[in-house]
N, C-alpha and C positions, 0 to 999 in steps of 0.2 A: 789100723792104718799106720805107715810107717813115712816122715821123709827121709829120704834116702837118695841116693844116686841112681842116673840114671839106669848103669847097666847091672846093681841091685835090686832095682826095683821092675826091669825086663824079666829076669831072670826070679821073681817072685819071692828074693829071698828077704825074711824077716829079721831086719835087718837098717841101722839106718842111724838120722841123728837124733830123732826121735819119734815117739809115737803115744798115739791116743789108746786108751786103758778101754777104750769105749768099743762094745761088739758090734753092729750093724753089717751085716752084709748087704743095704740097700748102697751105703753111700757111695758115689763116685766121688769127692772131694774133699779136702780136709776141713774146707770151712764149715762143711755140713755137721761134723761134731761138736760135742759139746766142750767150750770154753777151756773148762774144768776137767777135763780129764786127759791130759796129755802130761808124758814125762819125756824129760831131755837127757843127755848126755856132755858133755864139759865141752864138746867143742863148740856146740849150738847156743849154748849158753854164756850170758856176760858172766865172768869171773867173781865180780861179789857175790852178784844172786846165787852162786850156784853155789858155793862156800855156804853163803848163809842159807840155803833150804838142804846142807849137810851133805852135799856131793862129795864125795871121795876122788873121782879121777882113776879109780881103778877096777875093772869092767870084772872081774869075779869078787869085787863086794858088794854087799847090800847098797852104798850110798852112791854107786854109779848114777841110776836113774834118781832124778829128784824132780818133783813135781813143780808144774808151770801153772800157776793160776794165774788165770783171764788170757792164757794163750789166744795169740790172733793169728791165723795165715791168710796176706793176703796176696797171695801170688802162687800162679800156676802152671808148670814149665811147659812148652809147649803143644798148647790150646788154641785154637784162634777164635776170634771173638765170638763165634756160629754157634762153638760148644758151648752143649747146657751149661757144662759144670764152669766155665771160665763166664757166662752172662752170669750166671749166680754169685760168680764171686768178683766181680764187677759191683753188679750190685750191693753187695754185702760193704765191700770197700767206699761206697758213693756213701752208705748211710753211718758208719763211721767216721768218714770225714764230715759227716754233715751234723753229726751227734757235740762233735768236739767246739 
């Protein structure tokens, strides 16, 4: 699963500011993945973090993508609140706040 732009992600191309390493064909949502497995790109990413997990900034070298641990998404562009995947991630978002 990729975030990405809108008419990227119309257009089904792989492709984006980041994405989860993680296979599933069931998920509708990003929250539904796991944590731990997503990598980012320099623009998505705060500038120390991404220096320090060895980001390059240059998209045909290896340190382009660098890994996000404990990645969280919580927000879902437009969903309205009926959709499964936007109640789930509602809720996901209640128990994180309520975690803190």
């Amino acid at each position: 699963m990729w975030v990405s732009s809108e008419a990227n992600s119309a257009e089904g191309k792989p492709t984006g500011w980041m994405y989860s390493t993680e296979q599933n064909l069931d998920v509708v949502a990003p929250t539904q993945l796991p944590s731990n497995k997503w990598k980012s790109g320099k623009r998505s990413t705060l500038g120390l973090q991404y220096t320090l997990a060895g980001g390059t900034g240059v998209m045909k070298e290896a340190g382009f993508w660098v890994d996000v641990p404990g990645m969280r998404v919580t927000g879902v562009h437009g969903l309205d609140d009926a959709e499964p995947a936007m109640a789930a991630e509602l809720r996901q978002l209640a128990a994180l706040t309520a975690a803190k």
